[in-house]
C-alpha positions in Angstrom: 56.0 83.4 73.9 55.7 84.6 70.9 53.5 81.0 69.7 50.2 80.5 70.3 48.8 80.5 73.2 47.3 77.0 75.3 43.4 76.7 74.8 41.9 75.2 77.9 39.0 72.7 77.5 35.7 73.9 78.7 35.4 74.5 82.3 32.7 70.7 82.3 32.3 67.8 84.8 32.7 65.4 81.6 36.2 67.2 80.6 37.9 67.4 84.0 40.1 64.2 83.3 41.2 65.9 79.9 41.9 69.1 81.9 44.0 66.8 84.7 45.9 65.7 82.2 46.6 68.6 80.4 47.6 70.1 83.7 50.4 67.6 84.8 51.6 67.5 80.8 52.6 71.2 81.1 54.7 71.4 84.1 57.9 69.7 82.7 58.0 72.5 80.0 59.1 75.9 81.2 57.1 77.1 78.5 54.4 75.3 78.5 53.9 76.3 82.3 53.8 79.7 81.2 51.5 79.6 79.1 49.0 77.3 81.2 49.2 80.3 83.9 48.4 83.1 81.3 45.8 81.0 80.3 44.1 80.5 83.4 44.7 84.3 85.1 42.7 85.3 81.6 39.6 83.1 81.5 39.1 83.1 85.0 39.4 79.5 85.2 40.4 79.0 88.8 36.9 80.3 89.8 34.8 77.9 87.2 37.0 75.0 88.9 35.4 75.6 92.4 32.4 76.0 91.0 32.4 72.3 89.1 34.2 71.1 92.8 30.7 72.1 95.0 28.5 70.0 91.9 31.2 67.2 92.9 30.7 67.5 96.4 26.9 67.7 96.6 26.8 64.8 93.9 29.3 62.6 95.4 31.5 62.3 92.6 34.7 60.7 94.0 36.3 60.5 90.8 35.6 64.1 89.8 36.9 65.3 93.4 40.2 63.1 92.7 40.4 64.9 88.8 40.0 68.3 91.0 42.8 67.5 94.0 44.9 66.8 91.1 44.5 70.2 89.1 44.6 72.2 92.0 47.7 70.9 93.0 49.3 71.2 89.6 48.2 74.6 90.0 49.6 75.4 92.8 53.1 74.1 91.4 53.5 76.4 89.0 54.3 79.2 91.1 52.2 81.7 89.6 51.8 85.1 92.2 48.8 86.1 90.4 47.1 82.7 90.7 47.6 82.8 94.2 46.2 85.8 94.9 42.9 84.4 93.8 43.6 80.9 95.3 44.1 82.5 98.6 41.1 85.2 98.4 38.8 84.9 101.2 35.9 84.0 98.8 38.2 80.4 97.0 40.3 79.9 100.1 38.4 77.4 102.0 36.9 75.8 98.3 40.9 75.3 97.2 41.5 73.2 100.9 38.1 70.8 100.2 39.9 70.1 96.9 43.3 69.3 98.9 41.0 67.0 101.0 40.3 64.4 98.0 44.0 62.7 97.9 43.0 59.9 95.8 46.1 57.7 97.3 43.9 58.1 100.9 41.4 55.4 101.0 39.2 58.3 103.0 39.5 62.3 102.7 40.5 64.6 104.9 39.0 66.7 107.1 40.6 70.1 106.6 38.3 72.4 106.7 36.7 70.8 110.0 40.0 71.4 111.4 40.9 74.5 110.3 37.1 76.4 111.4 36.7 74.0 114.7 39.9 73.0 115.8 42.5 75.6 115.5 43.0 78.5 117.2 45.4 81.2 115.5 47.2 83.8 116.9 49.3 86.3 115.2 52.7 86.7 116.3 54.2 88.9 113.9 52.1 91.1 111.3 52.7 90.0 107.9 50.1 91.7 105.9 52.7 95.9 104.7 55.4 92.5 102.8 52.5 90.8 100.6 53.2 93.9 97.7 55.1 92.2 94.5 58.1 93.9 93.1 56.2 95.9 90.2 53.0 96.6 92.7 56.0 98.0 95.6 57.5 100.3 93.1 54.7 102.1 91.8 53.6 102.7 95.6 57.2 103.7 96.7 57.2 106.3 93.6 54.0 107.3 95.0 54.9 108.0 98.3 57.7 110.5 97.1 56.1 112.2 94.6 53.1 112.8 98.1 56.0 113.8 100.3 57.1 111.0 102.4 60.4 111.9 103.4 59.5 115.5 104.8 56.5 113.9 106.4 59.2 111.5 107.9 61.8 113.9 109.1 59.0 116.1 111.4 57.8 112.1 112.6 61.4 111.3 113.3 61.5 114.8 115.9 58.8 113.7 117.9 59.1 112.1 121.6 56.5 109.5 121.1 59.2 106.0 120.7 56.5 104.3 119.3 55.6 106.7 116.3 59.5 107.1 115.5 59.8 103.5 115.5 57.2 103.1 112.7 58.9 106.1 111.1 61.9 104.4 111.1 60.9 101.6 109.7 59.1 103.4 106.7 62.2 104.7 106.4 64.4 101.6 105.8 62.2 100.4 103.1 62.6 103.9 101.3 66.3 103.2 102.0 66.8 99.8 100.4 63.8 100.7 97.5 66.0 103.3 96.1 69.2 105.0 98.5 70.2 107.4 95.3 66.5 108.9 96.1 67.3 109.3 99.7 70.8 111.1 99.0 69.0 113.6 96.4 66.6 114.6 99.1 69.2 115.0 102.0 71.5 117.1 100.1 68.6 119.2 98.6 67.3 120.5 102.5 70.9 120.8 103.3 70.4 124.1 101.7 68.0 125.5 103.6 67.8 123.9 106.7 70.6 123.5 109.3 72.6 120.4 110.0 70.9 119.5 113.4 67.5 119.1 111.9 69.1 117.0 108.6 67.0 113.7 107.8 70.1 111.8 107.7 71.4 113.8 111.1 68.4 112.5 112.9 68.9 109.1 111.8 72.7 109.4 113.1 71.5 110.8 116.3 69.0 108.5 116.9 71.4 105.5 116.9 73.3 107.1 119.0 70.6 107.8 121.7 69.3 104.5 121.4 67.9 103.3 125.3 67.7 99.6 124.3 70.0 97.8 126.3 71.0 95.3 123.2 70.8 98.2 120.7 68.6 96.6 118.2 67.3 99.7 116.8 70.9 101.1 116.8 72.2 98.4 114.5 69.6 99.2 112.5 69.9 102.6 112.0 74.1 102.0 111.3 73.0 99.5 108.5 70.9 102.1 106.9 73.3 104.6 107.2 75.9 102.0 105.9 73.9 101.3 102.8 73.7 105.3 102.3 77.4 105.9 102.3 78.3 102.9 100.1 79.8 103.9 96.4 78.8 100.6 95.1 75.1 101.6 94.7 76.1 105.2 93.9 74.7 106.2 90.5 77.5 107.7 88.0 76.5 109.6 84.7 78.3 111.9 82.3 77.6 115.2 84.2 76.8 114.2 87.8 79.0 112.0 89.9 76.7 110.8 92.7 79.7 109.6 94.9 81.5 113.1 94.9 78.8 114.9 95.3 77.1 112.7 98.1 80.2 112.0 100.2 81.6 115.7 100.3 78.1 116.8 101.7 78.1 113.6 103.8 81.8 115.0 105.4 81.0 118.4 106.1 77.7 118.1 107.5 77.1 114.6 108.9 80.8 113.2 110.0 80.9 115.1 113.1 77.8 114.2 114.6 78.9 110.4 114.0 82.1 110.6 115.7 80.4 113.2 118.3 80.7 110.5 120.6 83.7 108.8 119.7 85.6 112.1 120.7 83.8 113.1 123.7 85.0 109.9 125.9 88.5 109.4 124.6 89.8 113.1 125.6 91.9 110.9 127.7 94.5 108.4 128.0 91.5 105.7 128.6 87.7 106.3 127.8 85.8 108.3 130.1 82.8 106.1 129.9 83.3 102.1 130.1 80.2 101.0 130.7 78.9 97.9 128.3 76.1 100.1 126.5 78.8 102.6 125.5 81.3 100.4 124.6 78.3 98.9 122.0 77.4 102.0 120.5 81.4 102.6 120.2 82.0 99.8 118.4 79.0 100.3 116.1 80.6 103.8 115.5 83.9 102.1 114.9 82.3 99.6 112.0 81.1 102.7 110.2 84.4 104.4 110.2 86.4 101.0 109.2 83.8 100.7 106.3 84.4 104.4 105.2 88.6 103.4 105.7 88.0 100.4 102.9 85.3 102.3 100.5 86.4 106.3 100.5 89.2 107.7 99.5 90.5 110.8 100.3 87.8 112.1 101.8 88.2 109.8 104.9 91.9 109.9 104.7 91.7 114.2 105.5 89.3 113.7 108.0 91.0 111.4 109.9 94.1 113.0 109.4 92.9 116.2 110.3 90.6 115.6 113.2 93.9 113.0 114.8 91.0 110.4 114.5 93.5 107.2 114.5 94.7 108.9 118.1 91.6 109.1 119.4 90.2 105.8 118.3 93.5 103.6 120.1 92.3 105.2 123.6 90.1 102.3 123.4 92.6 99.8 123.1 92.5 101.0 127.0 89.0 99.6 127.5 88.2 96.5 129.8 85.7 95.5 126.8 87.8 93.1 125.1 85.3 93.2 121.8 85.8 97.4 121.9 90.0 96.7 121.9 90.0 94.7 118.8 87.0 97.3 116.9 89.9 99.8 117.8 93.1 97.6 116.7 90.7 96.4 113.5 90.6 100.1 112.4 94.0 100.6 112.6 94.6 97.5 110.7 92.6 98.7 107.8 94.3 101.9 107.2 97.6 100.1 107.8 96.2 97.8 105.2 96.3 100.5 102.5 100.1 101.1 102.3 99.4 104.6 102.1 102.5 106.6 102.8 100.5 109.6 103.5 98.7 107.5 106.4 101.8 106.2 107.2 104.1 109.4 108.0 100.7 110.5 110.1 101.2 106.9 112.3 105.0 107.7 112.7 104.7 111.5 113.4 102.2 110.7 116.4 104.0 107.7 117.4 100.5 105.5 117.2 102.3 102.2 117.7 102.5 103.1 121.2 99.2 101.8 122.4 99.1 99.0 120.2 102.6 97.6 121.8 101.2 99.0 125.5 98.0 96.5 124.8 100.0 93.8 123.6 102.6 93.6 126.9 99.7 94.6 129.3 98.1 90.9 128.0 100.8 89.4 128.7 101.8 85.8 127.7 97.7 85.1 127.1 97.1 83.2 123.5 94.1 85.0 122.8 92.2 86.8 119.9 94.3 90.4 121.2 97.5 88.6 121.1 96.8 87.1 117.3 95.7 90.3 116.0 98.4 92.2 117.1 101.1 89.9 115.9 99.3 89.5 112.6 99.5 93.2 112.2 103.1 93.1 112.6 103.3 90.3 110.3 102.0 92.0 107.4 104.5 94.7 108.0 107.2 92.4 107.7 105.4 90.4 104.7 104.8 93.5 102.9 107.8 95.3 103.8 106.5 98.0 104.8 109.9 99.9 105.4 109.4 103.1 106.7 106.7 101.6 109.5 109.6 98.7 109.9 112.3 101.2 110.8 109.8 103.3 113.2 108.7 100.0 115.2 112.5 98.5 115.4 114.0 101.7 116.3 111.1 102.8 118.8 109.7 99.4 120.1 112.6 97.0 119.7 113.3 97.1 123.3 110.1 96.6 124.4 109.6 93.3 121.3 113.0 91.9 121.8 112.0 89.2 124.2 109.1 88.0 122.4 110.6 84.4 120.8 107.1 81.9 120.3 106.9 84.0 117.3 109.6 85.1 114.7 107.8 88.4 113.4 109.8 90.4 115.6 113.0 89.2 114.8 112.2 89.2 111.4 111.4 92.9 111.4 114.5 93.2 113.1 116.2 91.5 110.5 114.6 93.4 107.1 115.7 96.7 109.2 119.3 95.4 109.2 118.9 94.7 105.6 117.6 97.7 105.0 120.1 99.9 106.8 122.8 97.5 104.9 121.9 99.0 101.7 121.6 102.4 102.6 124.9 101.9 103.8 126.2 100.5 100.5 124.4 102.1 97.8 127.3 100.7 95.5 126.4 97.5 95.8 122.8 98.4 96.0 123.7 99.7 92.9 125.2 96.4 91.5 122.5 94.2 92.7 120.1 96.2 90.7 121.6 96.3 87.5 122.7 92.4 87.5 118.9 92.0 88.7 117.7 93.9 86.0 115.8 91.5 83.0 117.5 93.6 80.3 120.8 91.4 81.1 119.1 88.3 81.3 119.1 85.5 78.7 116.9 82.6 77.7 117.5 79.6 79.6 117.6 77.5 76.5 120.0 79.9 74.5 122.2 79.7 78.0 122.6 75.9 77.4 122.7 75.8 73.8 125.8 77.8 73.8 127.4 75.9 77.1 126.7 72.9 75.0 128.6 74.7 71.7 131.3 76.0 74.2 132.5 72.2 75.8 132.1 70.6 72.2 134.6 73.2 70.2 137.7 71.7 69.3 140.8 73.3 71.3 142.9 72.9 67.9 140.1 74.8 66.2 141.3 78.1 68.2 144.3 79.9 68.1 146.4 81.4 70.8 144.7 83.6 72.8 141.7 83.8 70.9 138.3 83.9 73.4 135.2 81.8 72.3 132.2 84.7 72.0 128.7 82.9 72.1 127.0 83.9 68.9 124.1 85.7 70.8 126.4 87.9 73.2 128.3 89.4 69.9 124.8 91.0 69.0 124.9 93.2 72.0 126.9 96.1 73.0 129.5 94.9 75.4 129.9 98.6 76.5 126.4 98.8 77.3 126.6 96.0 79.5 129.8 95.9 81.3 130.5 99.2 81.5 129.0 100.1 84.9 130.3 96.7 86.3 134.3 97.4 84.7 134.3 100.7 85.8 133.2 99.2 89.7 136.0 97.0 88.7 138.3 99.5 88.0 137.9 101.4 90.9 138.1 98.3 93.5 141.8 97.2 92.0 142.6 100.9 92.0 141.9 101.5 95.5 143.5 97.5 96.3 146.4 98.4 94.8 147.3 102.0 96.8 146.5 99.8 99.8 149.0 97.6 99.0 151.2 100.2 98.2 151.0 101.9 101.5 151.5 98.8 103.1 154.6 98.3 101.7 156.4 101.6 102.6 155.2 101.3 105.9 157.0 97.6 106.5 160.4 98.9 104.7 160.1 102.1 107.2 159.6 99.9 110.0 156.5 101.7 111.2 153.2 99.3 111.4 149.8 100.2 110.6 147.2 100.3 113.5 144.6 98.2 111.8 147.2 95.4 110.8 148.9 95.3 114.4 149.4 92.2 116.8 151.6 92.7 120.5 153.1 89.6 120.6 154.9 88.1 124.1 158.6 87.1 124.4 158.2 83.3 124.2 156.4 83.9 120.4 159.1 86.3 119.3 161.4 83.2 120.9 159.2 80.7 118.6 158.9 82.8 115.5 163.2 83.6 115.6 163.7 79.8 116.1 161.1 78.5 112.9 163.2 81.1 110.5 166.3 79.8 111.6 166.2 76.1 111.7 166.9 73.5 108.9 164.5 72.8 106.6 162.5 69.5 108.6 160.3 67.2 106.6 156.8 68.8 106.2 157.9 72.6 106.7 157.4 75.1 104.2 160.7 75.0 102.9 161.1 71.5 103.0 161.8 69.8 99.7 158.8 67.4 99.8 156.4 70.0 101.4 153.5 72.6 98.8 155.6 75.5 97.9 158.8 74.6 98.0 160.9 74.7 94.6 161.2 70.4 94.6 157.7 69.9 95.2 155.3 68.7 91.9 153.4 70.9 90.7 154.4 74.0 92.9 154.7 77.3 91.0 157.8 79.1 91.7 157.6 82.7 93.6 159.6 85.6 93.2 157.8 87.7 95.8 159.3 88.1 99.4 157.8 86.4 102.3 154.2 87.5 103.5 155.2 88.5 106.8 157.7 90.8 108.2 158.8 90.8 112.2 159.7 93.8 113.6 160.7 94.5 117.2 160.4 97.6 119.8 160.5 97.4 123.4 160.7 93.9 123.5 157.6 93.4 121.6 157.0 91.9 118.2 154.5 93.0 115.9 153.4 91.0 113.2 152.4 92.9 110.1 150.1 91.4 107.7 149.9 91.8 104.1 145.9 91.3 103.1 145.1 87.9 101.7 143.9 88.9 98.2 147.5 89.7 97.3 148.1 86.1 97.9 145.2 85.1 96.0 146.3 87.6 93.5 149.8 86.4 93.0 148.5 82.6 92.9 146.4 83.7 89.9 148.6 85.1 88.1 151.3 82.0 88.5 148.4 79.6 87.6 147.2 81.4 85.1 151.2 81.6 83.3 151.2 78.0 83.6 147.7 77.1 81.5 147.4 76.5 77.9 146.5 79.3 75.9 143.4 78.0 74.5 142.2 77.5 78.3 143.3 80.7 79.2 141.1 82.2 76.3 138.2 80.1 77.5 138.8 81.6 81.0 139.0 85.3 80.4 135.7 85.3 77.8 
């Protein structure tokens, strides 16, 4: 823009093909166009065009009319607001349509302007003269109106009885709202300090969407968007020395919150709403919205009022209405804050047992595959997802009685099932313990280091190592073994200790011929008959102390035992009982024979 400007031909009959063309050259180039439209909005040129198209007409200049249709329409295309305004003045109007009426691809022109003065009848259906402002000319009259005192002017308008006037007021007041909400906010909280809440601008908008006689609330869903819109951070202004959120929404809470939920609490004082008529259950659900909104978008200012009021109580009596649409507004808002993971909303759900109504709904629908039933389960779901584990304890241990049957899904069960695991590790915070530290990445290696020393380990030369020496990868000597194994050997440690005065016990009670409790078996006569007969016949093919069978001193590759037989048989009162010793001393004692009959070298390998 900062080039030249376009210089238009003179405004002449002989010139109006050079003006055409100059016309449909501009409009491929943005800037061009731009220049075209400054050009004619300054000289007026529109105006000098009609003028040359009545010498056409009254001359009968076909090919000057077709030169005119074509400008005019090139005109129009480049979208010029200010062009327009002229174009569509009551003095060019009907001048710009005869030009329209010379197509020169119609053999004969039209007849618009017969048609539009003769023919057609118009009626207007919907004003649209208070949206023709553009957005500069809007501003500079909104600005106007403020600095004059609209907003006062609009508060005493809003008070009066006449539905008509308030209606207009109202919708003033939305354009005021979405021109510039910070403006709104300013002017709220400054009367807030002189006048009382019930005569608050924003308190009469609340209370007019609440007494709202249209059946379809039309003006009540208006009034919640604007109030919406008022309440939303995201168009909040922040600077260094005013915060227009903290300020706005701790004067919104203490003087506008409880005429909102005015409503809300006055017909759920009991265990179903005390009003369950469809116009209620709107306006409910409308109220619901709002709150759900101020759940995603406030912090704590919601979270203490909700808290503190028992709101979330209040709000699942309507899981109780016959409204099915009021239900899920109700289960929604519950969903929101359950959304959060905030433990602080969560030990305020548990204290006042709030699941209740939410499993009371979803039994009382039954096996129906509805929206009801989805929602509920896909609550529960993201419980289990998220593992959510103090909500997961509450619902198992108060609800699992009630949830138990309920198969076509596995969200139950699975809660069921990360409770177990969850009561699992409180039980064992040893290997709680353990799982965490061999989870933790600090003991973790590269993959690629892992199998570039497996690879070194397999290709070592057993010659190369002597006796008993164990092959250390080259990256594990640069750590401290201590550091690493000394939670896991001192586990160890304590495990073998504790094995091993069990075994110990064990084997003082067999030699005194008592029997342990947890190791006893009452056996009849005909076993102890069996059991006396095996210990005393001959060595058969196939029994352990057969030559050829595993175990016994003649078989290959059997490892000879020193160690007396595993079980002992002990009688009293014609009984036998059985006394086992536990397996691992078995497994133990195989080890240790194996592990005598390796090769050094392997042995090495093993125990690095």
């Amino acid at each position: 823009m900062s080039s030249p400007g376009l210089e238009l031909p003179s405004c002449e009959l002989s010139r109006l093909e050079e003006i055409a063309e100059l016309v449909a050259s501009s409009l491929p180039s943005p800037l061009r166009r731009e220049k075209l439209a400054l050009a004619l909005e300054n000289e007026g040129y529109i105006k000098k065009l009609l003028e040359l198209f009545h010498v056409c007409e009254d001359l009968e200049n076909t090919e000057g009319l077709h030169h005119l249709y074509e400008i005019i329409k090139g005109i129009f295309l480049l979208n010029r607001t200010a062009l327009f305004e002229v174009m569509f003045s009551e003095e060019c109007i009907m001048d710009v349509i005869g030009c329209l009426e010379y197509d020169p691809a119609l053999s004969q022109p039209r007849k618009h302007r017969e048609f539009l003065t003769k023919t057609a009848k118009f009626k207007e259906v919907i004003p649209i003269s208070s949206q023709t402002l553009q957005p500069q000319n809007r501003d500079a009259f909104f600005k106007t109106l403020s600095n004059m005192g609209i907003l006062p002017a609009l508060e005493v308008i809003l008070g009066m009885d006449d539905a008509q006037v308030r209606s207009a007021a109202t919708d003033i007041f939305s354009y005021l709202v979405e021109y510039n909400p910070s403006m709104v906010r300013e002017f709220v909280m400054q009367e807030a300090q002189q006048n009382d809440d019930d005569i608050l601008l924003i308190n009469l908008i609340i209370e007019h969407m609440i007494c709202d006689t249209d059946p379809e609330l039309g003006g009540a869903v208006q009034l919640m968007g604007l109030l919406r819109t008022l309440v939303d951070p995201e168009n909040m202004l922040a600077t260094a020395n005013k915060t227009e959120k903290t300020e706005f929404l701790g004067f919104f809470y203490k003087h506008c919150m409880h005429v909102l939920t005015a409503p809300l609490l006055a017909n759920t004082t009991e265990e179903k709403p005390s009003k369950d008529d469809f116009q209620t259950a709107q306006l409910l659900a409308l109220v619901l919205e709002l709150l759900t909104f101020c759940v995603e978008h406030h912090t704590y200012h919601i979270k203490n009022y909700i808290i503190n009021k028992d709101i979330l109580r209040r709000v699942l009596v309507l899981m109780a209405s016959k409204h099915a649409f009021l239900a899920l507004c109700a289960l929604r808002f519950k969903r929101k804050i359950i959304g959060l993971k905030d433990e602080f909303y969560n030990r305020y759900i548990m204290k006042s047992f709030l699941f209740e109504p939410v499993v009371k709904a979803f039994l009382n629908n039954g096996s129906r595959y509805n929206l009801m039933n989805s929602a509920i389960i896909e609550m529960f779901e993201f419980i289990r997802v998220e593992d959510i584990k103090s909500l997961t304890a509450h619902v198992i241990e108060n609800y699992w009685k009630a949830l138990e049957d309920v198969d076509y899904v596995q969200t139950f069960k699975g809660l069921k099932l990360r409770f177990e695991q969850q009561r699992e590790r409180q039980d064992n915070p040893k290997l709680d313990s353990m799982r965490s530290i061999l989870r933790n990445h600090r003991y973790r290696r590269d993959a690629r280091t892992l199998e570039d020393e497996e690879e070194m380990w397999f290709n070592t030369d057993e010659d190369d190592i002597e006796d008993g020496e164990a092959v250390v990868s080259p990256s594990d000597k640069t750590k401290n073994d201590d550091d690493i194994m000394d939670p896991i050997s001192k586990f160890m440690e304590r495990k073998k200790l504790k094995e091993s005065e069990e075994k110990e016990v064990l084997l003082k009670t067999n030699l005194s011929g008592r029997q342990s409790p947890s190791f006893k078996l009452s056996l009849s006569s005909g076993t102890k008959t069996n059991l006396t007969s095996q210990s005393s016949a001959p060595n058969l093919p196939g029994s352990p102390g057969s030559p050829g069978s595993p175990g016994s001193p003649g078989s290959p590759g059997s490892v000879p035992k020193n160690t007396s037989q595993t079980a002992a048989i002990t009688t009293k009162g014609g009984l036998v009982g059985l006394v086992d010793y536990p397996d691992d001393d078995e497994d133990d004692d195989e080890d240790e024979d194996k592990e005598d009959t390796l090769p050094l070298s392997k042995k090495a390998k093993f125990d690095s």
